[in-house]
C-alpha positions, 0 to 999 in steps of 0.5 A: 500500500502506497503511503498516501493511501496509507496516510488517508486510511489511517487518518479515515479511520481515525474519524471513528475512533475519536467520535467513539472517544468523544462519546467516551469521554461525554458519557465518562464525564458526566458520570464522574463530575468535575471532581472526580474528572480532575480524579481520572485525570492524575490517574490518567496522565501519570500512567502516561507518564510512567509509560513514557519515564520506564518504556525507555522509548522503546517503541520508537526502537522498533520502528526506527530499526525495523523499516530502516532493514538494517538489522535482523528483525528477530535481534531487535525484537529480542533487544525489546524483550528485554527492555521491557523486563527492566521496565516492568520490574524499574516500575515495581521498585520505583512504586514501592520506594515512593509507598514506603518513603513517600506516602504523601505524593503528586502520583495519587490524589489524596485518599487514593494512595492505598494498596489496591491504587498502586496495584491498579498503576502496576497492571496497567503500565504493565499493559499499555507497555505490551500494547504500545509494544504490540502497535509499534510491530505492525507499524513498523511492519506497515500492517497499519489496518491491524493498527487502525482496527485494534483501535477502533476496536478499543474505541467501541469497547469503551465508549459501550462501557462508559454508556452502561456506567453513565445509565447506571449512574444514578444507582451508584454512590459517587464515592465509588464511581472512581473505582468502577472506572478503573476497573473497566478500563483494566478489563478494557486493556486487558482484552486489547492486549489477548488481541494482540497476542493473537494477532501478533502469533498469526502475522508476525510469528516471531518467537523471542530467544532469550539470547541478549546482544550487547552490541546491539543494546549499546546501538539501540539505547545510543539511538533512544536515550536521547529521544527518551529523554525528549520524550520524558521532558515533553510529558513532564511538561504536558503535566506539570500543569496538572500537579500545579493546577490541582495544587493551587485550585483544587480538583474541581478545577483540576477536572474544568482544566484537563477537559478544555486540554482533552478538548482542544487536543481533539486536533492532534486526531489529524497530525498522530495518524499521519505522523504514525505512517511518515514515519517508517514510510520516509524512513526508507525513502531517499532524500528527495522523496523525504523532502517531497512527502515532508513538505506535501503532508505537513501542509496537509496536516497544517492547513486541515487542523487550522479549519477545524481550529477555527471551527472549533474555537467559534462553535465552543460556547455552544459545543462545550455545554450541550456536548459536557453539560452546563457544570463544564461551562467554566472550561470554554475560556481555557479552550479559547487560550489553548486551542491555539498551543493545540494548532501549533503542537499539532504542526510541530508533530511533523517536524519532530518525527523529521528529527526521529528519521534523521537521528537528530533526536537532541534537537527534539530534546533542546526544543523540549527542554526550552518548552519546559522552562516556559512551562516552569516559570509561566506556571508558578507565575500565572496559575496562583493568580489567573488559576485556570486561565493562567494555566493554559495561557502557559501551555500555549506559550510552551507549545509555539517556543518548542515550535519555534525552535524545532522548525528553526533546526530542521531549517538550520542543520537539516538543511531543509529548504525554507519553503511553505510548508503550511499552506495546502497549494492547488497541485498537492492534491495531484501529488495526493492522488498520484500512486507513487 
């Protein structure tokens, strides 16, 4: 399959999985509340976090090295084997120390740092890992439909879910609709993950062997480190707001904020799928066929997200009450303010996986790093005295600086002619019906 039949199938079937999504995060939302939203949100965003800090990018791994062809397959899947043993057990020891030595932490709301909380953050790491694993075998294979349906899959899963505990919630005592969420999202993750075990016996057939190659370590973790630690610093920065917004408002308005961000990221539904494919696609292309699809696909992304920013960004005090309910009102002037960050990041998306192709991944890690001293300084700054607002004004501010730093080394040291890359032209829509 060519990359732009690719590219368009993914992005096609992304439009499912985030209108199932939607709907997911309506019918979750009204069943939690505001408080219990800003709940779900530590919860949520930590586990992304401790994704990211113990995976040690080793999804970015498998697809760098697998469509780049250069190492046996079997070696590398090997190599993650391993990785994600370290992972699973790095975690188990970091989660201990901070229950024994920390009680009291940013990592579990108040009230939910118990045993049965911290069993909870275990069983799922351990499962978004295999899975995040899992997808990045086929995209690295260019099996993107298998990719597209197990997410769509997940998709429909949870938005059946969160409909019957939105229906059932009246009958519900709202101390315990916390805990009926995380239970369903375990057994949601933990049927994707039988999925993929199938899928991956029946189409990649790849037996691990147990066997470690050091040389092959040392050339995988000089290759990620630098982007794990980017990545770590971009997660870190995404939510550093969420510990300072809780701490100086509460989860009340914890729950306001992290809707108006979930919101606006609806967005990113156009830059991720697209970005996904580019990446092993371009991966093996030669240098003129980057260029090509480099400038042809971020001014797709680029132009298409602007529109539906607009829209979105006219429509919200409309949208955010009917779609939400009229306690979530108090987030629409928070979208307004991070809706441009969101437009931004999502143009950033593209560049960023350019610095992943060229194994340039410090300058990902500098334009991170820069992001996060806005974030650090706007934060402490704006979020005591405007709350909310100030938060997202600092996330905005965060977002167009990395932006502007990225784009100014792919400019810079890439060597990428400076050209539009960000306003769809009359002829891409020949290139994008082409077969080549």
């Amino acid at each position: 399959m060519t990359i732009q039949k690719s590219i368009f199938y993914t992005i096609f079937s992304q439009i499912p999985i985030h209108l199932l999504g939607i709907l997911s995060g309506i019918f979750l939302t009204r069943f939690l509340g505001p408080e219990g939203k800003g709940i779900y949100a530590v919860f949520f965003n930590n586990n992304v976090l401790f994704t990211l800090l113990f995976s040690f990018n080793v999804n970015l791994a498998i697809i760098y090295f697998i469509s780049k062809k250069k190492i046996l397959k079997e070696k590398i899947l090997n190599v993650a084997l391993y990785i994600f043993l370290f992972s699973f057990l790095g975690f188990i020891l970091f989660l201990t120390s901070i229950y024994l030595i920390i009680p009291d932490n940013v990592f579990f709301p108040n009230g939910y740092d118990t045993l049965q909380y911290y069993g909870f953050a275990i069983v799922y790491f351990s499962l978004t890992l295999i899975n995040s694993i899992y997808s990045s075998i086929f995209q690295a294979f260019k099996m993107f439909k298998y990719v597209n349906g197990l997410s769509i899959t997940n998709s429909s899963i949870s938005m059946i879910v969160f409909l019957i505990l939105f229906l059932i919630s009246p009958k519900l005592n709202s101390d315990i609709k916390i805990e009926f969420v995380l239970l369903s999202l375990l057994s949601i993750i933990l049927l994707i993950s039988i999925i993929w075990t199938v899928l991956y016996i029946v189409h990649i057939r790849i037996l691990p062997k147990f066997s470690l190659d050091r040389k092959l370590l040392k050339i995988v973790f000089s290759f990620v480190i630098i982007g794990y630690l980017s990545n770590l610093l971009n997660s870190f920065n995404y939510r550093l707001d969420i510990w300072v917004v809780e701490y100086y408002t509460g989860l009340r308005e914890l729950g306001l904020y992290s809707l108006a961000v979930n919101f606006s990221q609806m967005l990113w539904m156009i830059s991720t799928p697209i970005v996904m494919v580019l990446h092993p696609f371009i991966n093996s292309s030669s240098k003129d066929a980057q260029q090509k699809y480099i400038g042809l696909y971020s001014r797709l992304n680029t132009s298409v997200i602007i529109i539906i920013g607009v829209i979105l960004l006219v429509l919200s005090d409309v949208l955010i009450p009917l779609i939400y309910g009229n306690e979530f009102a108090g987030s629409i002037n928070s979208f307004k303010i991070l809706i441009f960050g969101a437009i931004v990041g999502g143009v950033t998306k593209v560049f960023a996986v350019i610095m992943v192709i060229n194994n340039k991944l410090k300058y990902n890690l500098i334009s991170t790093a820069v992001g996060l001293a806005f974030t650090l300084v706007l934060d402490f700054v704006l979020i005591p005295k405007f709350g909310i607002l100030g938060a997202s004004f600092a996330t905005t501010v965060s977002y167009i600086s990395i932006f502007v730093v990225i784009f100014y080394f792919t400019i810079k040291k890439l060597k990428l002619p400076f050209k539009n890359y960000f306003i769809f032209k009359l002829n891409d829509f020949k290139e994008l019906l082409s077969n080549e």
